[in-house]
KOLFI-218793 format. One line per field, with one value per residue: residue number from 1; x, y, z of N, C-alpha, C in turn. Coordinates in steps of 0.2 Angstrom, whole numbers, plus 5000, padded with zeros to 4 digits. Example, Ala and Ser with C-alpha at 12.3 -4.5 7.8 and 13.67 -1.06 7.14 Angstrom:
<tivos>
num <- c(1  2)
nX <- c(5066  5064)
nY <- c(4972  4989)
nZ <- c(5039  5035)
caX <- c(5062  5068)
caY <- c(4978  4995)
caZ <- c(5039  5036)
cX <- c(5066  5064)
cY <- c(4984  5000)
cZ <- c(5039  5039)
</tivos>
This chain:
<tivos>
num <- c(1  2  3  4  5  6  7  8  9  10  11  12  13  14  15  16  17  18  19  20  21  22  23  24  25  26  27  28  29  30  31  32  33  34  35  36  37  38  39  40  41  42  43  44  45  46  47  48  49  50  51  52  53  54  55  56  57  58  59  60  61  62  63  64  65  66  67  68  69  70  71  72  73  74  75  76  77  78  79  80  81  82  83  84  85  86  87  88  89  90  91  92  93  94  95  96  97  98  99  100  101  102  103  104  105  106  107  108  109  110  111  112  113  114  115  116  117  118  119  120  121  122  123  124  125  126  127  128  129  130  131  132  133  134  135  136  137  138  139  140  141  142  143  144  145  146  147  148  149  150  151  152  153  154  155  156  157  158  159  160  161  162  163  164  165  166  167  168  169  170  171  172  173  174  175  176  177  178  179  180  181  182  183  184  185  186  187  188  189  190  191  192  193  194  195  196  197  198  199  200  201  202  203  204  205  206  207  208  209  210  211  212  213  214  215  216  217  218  219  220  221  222  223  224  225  226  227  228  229  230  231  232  233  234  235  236  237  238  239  240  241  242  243  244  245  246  247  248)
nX <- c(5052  5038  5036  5035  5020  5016  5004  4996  4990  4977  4985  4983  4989  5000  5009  5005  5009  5020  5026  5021  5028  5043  5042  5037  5048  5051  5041  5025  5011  4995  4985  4973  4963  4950  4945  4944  4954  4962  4973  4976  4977  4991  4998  4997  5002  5015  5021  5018  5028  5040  5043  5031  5015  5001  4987  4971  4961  4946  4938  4929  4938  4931  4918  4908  4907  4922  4929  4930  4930  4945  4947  4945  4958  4967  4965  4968  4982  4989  5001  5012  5009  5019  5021  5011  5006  4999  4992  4985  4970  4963  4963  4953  4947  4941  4934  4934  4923  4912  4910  4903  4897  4896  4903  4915  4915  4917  4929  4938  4937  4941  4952  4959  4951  4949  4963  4967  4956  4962  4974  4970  4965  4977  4986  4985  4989  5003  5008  5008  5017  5027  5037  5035  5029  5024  5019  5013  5005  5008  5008  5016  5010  5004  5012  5013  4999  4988  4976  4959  4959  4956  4950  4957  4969  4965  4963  4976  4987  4980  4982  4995  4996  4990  5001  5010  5004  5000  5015  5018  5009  5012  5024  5029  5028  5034  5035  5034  5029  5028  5028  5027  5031  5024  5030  5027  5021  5025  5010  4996  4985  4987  4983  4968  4965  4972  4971  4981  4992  5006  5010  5008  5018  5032  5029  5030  5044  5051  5051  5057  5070  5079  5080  5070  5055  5045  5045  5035  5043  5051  5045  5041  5055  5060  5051  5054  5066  5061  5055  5063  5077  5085  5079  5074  5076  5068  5054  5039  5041  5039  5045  5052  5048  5051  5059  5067  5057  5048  5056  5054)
nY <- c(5073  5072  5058  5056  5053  5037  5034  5021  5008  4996  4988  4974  4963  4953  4964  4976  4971  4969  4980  4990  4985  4988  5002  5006  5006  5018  5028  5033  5025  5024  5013  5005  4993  4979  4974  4972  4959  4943  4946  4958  4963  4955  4962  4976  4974  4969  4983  4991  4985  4988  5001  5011  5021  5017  5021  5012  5010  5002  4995  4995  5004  5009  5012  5027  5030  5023  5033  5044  5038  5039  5052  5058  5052  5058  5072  5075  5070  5079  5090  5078  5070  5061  5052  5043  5030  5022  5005  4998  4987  4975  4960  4953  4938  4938  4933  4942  4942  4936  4950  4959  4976  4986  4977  4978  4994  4993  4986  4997  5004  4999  4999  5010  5023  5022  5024  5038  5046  5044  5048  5061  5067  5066  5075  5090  5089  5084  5095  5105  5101  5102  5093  5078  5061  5051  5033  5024  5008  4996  4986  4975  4969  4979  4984  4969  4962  4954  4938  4937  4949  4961  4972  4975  4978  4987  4998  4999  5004  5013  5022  5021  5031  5042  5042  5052  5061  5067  5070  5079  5090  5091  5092  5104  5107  5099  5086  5070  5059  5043  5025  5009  4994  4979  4962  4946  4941  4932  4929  4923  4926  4924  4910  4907  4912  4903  4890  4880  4881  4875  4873  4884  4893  4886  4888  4903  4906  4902  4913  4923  4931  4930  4916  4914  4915  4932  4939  4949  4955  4961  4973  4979  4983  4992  5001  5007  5013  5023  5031  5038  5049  5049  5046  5061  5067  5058  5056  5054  5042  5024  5009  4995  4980  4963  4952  4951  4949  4956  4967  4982)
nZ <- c(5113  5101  5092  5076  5062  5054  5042  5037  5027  5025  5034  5042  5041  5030  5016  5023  5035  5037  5034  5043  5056  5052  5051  5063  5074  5074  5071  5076  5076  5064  5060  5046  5047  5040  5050  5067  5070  5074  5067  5067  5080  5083  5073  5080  5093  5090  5087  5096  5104  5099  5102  5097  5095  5093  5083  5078  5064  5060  5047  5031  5019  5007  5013  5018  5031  5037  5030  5037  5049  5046  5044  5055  5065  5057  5056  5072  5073  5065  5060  5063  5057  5046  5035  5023  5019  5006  5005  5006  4996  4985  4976  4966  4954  4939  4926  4910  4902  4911  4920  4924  4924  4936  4945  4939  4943  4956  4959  4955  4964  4974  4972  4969  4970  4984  4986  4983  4989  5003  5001  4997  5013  5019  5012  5015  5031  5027  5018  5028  5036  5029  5023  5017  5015  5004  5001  4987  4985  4972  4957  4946  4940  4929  4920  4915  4911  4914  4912  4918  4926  4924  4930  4941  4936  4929  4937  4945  4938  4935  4948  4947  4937  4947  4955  4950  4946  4958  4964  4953  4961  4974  4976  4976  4989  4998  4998  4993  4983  4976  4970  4972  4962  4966  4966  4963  4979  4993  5001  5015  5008  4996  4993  4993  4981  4971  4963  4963  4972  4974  4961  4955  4962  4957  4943  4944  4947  4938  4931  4935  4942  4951  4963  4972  4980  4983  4996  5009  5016  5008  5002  5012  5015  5004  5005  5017  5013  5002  5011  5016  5023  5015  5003  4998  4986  4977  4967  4960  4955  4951  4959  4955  4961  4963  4959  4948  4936  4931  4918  4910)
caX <- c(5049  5036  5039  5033  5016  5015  4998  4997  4983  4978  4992  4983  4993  5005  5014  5003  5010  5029  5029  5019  5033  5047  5042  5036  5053  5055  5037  5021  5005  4989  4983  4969  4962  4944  4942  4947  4954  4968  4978  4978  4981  4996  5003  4998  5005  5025  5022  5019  5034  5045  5041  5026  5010  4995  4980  4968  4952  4943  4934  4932  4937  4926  4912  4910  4910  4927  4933  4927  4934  4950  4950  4947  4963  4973  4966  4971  4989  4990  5008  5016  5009  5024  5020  5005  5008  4993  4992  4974  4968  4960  4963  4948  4949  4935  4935  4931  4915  4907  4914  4900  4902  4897  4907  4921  4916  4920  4936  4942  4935  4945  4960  4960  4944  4952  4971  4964  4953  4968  4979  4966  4963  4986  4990  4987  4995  5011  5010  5009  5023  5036  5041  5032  5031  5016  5019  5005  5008  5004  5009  5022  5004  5002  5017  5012  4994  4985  4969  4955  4959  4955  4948  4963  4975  4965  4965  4984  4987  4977  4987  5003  4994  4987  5005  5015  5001  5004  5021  5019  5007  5012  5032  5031  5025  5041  5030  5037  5025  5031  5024  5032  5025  5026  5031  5025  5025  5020  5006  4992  4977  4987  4982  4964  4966  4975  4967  4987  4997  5013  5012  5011  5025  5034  5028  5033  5050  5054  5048  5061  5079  5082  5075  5065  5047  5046  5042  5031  5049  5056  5041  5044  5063  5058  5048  5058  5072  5058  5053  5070  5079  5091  5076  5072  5074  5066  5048  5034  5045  5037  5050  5049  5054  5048  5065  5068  5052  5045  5062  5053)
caY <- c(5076  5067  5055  5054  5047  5036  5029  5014  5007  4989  4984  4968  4955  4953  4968  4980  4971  4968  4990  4993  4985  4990  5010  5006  5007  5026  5031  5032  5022  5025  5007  5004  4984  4979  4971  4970  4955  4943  4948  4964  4962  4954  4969  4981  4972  4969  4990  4995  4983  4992  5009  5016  5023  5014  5022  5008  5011  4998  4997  4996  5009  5012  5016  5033  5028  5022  5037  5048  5039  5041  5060  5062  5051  5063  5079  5074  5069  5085  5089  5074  5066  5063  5047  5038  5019  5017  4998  4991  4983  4969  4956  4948  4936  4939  4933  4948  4941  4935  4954  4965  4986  4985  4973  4980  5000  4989  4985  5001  5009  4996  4998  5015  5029  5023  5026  5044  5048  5043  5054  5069  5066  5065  5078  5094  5086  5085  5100  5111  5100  5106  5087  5071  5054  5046  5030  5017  4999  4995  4979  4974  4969  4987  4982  4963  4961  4946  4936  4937  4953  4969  4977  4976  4980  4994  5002  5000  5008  5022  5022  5025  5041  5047  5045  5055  5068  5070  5073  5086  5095  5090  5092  5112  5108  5097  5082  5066  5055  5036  5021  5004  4990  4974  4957  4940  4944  4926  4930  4918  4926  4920  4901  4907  4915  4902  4883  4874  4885  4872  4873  4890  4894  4885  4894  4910  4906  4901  4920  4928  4928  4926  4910  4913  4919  4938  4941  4957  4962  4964  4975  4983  4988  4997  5004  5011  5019  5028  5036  5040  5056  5048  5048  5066  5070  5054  5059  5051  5035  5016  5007  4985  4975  4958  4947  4950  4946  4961  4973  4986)
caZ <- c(5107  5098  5086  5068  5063  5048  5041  5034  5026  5024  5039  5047  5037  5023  5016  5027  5043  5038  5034  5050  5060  5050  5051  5073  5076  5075  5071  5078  5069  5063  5053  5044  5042  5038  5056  5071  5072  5079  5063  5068  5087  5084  5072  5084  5098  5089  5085  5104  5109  5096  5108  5092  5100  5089  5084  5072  5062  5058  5042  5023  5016  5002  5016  5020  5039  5036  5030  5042  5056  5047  5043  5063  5065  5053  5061  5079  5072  5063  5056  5066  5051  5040  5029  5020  5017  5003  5001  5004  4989  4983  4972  4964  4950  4935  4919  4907  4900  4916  4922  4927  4927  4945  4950  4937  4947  4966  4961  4953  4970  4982  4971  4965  4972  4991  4988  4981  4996  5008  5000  4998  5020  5022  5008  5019  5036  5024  5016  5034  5038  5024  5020  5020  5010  5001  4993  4984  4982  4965  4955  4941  4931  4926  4913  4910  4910  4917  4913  4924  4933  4920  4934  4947  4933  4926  4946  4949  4933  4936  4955  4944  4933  4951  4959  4945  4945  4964  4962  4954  4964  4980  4976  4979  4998  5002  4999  4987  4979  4973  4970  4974  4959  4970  4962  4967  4983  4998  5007  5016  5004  4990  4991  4993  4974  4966  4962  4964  4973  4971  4955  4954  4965  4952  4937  4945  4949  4933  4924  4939  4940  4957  4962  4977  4983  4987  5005  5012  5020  5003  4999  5016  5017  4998  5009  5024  5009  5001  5016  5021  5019  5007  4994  4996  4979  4972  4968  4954  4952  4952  4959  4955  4969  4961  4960  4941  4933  4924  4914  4908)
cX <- c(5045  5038  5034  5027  5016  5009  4999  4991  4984  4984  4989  4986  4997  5008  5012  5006  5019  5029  5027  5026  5039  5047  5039  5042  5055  5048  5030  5016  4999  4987  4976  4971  4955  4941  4947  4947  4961  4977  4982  4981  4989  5001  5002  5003  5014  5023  5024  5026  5040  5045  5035  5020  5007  4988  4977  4961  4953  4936  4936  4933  4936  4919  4915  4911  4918  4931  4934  4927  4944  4952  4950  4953  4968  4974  4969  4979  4992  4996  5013  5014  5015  5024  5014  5009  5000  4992  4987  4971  4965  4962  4957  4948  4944  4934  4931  4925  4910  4909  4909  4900  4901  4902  4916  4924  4919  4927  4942  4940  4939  4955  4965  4958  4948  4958  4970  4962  4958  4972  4977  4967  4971  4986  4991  4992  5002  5012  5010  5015  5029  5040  5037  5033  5025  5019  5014  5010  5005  5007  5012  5016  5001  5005  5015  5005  4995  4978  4964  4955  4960  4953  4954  4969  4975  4965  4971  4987  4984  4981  4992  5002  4995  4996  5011  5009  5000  5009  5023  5016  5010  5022  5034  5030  5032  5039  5033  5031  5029  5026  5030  5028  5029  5026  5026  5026  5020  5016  5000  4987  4982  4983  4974  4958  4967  4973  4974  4991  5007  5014  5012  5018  5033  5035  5030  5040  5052  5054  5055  5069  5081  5076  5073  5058  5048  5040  5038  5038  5051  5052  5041  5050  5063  5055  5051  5065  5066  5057  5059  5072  5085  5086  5073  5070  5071  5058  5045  5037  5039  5046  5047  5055  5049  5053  5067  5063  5051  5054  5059  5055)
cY <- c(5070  5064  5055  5052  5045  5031  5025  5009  4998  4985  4977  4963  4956  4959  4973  4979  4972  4979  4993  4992  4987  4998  5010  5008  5014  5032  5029  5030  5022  5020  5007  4996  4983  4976  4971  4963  4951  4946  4955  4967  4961  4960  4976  4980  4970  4978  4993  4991  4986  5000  5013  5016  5021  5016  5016  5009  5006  5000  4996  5003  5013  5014  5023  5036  5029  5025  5044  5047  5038  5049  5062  5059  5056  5069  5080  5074  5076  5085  5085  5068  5067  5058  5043  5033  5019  5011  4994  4991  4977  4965  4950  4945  4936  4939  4938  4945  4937  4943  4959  4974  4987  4982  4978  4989  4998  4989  4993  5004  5008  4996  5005  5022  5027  5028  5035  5047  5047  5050  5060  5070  5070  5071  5084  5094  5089  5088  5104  5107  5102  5099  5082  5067  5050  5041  5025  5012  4996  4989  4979  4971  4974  4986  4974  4960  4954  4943  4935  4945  4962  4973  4980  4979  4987  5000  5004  5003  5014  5025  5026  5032  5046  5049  5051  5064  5073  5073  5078  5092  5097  5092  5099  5111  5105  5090  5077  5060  5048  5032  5015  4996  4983  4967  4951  4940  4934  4931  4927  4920  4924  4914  4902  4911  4908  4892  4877  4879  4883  4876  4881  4895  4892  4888  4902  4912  4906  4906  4923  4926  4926  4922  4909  4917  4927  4937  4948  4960  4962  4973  4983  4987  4991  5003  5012  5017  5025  5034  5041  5047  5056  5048  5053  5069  5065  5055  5056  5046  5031  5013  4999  4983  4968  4952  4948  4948  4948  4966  4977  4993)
cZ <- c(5104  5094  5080  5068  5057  5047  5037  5033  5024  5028  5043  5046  5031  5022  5020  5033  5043  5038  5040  5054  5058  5052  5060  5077  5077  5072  5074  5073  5069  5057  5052  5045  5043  5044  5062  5076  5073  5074  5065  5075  5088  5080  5077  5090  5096  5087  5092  5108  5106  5099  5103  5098  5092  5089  5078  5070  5057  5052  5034  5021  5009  5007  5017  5028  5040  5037  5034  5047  5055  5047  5052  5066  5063  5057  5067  5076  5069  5059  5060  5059  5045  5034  5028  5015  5013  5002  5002  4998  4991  4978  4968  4955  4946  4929  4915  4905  4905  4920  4923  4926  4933  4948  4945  4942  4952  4963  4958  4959  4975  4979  4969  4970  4982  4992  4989  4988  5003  5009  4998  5007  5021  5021  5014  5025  5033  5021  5022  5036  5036  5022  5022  5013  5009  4997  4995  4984  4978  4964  4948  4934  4928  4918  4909  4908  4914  4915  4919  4929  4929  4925  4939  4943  4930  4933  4945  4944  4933  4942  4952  4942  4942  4955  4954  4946  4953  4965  4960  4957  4970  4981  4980  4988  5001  5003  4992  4989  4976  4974  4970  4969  4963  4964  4964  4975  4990  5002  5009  5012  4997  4989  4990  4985  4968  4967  4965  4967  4975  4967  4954  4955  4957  4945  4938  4946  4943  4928  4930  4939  4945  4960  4969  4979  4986  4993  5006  5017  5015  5001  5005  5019  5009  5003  5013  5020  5007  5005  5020  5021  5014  5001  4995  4990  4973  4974  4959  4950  4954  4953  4959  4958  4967  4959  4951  4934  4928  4925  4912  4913)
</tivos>
């Protein structure tokens, strides 16, 4: 019998690659990543050793190339599609008065107008299926704000509205919507964001309660419950997986 296939967007590295291989184990995969490169050889390559079958499109997915060589991924997969992994994003840092409306549209496109467009392509797949799983990968700065990243924050905040507004439409089909707000999570594009990234580490440990770095497998075994059939009846939540940071 075939297996499953779950899409997963943004999979060449960091939390995209820990949920690729966490969900290869008993599903087939269809990853997005902006390149075909050794980051992504390598996740394709622990997916196929876990028995998955890997299809990968290449590309941003704000072109409209992009998304047009995922929609003919979807239709091939058909109702073997049971799960969309939203989690490509960006993170760009922009102090509001050097902040553009062009540069502020780009990031409300790479953080927001994609997820959207993903989950228009999946939606039907998982309603002819009669059960599927959509969830987004948003951020715990929905709740606490940030300087420098109005744009990113105003995106993943809007991600929460779109997954709630999902939920409800897409619940009657057999179809749950959630959104997972990620904490501080280690990943190698962090250090190329942050001017000290000791000191940071530092700083962030000290706002969380449990006192270590969140990993892309924390953000990934969230992940693998959601998707499960134990959270059948959980649908338009945000769940924070951030070590005790943000309590709201």
């Amino acid at each position: 019998m075939p297996r499953p296939i779950a899409l997963i967007t943004g999979a060449g590295s960091g939390i995209g690659a820990a949920i690729a291989a966490r969900l290869a184990v008993r599903h087939d995969l269809i990853l997005t990543h902006l390149a075909n490169d050794d980051d992504l050889r390598h996740v394709v390559g622990q997916a196929q050793r876990a028995g998955a079958d890997v299809v990968s499109v290449i590309g941003d997915l704000t072109r409209e190339a992009t998304i047009g060589a995922l929609e003919r991924e979807i239709d091939q997969a058909n109702e073997r599609l049971a799960i969309l992994v939203s989690n490509a994003g960006a993170y760009p840092r922009t102090p509001w008065n050097n902040l553009d409306l062009p540069t502020f549209r780009h990031q409300v496109e790479t953080n927001l107008i994609t997820h959207a467009a993903c989950a228009k392509l999946a939606a039907p797949a998982l309603c002819r299926r009669g059960v599927g799983r959509i969830i987004a990968v948003s951020s715990v700065l929905t709740q606490l704000g940030r300087v420098e990243l109005a744009g990113y924050i105003a995106a993943k905040s809007g991600l929460e509205g779109l997954v709630r507004a999902l939920a409800r439409e897409l619940g009657l089909h057999g179809v749950t919507v959630n959104c997972i707000r990620a904490g501080s999570i280690e990943v190698p594009a962090e250090r190329a964001v942050v001017d000290d990234p000791e000191a940071m580490v530092g700083r962030q440990l000290e706002r969380q309660c449990i006192k270590r770095r969140g990993r892309p497998e924390d953000i990934a075994a969230a992940v693998e419950f959601l998707v499960s059939p134990d959270a059948g009846f959980i649908t338009g939540q945000c769940l924070t997986v951030d070590g005790g940071w943000c309590m709201t």
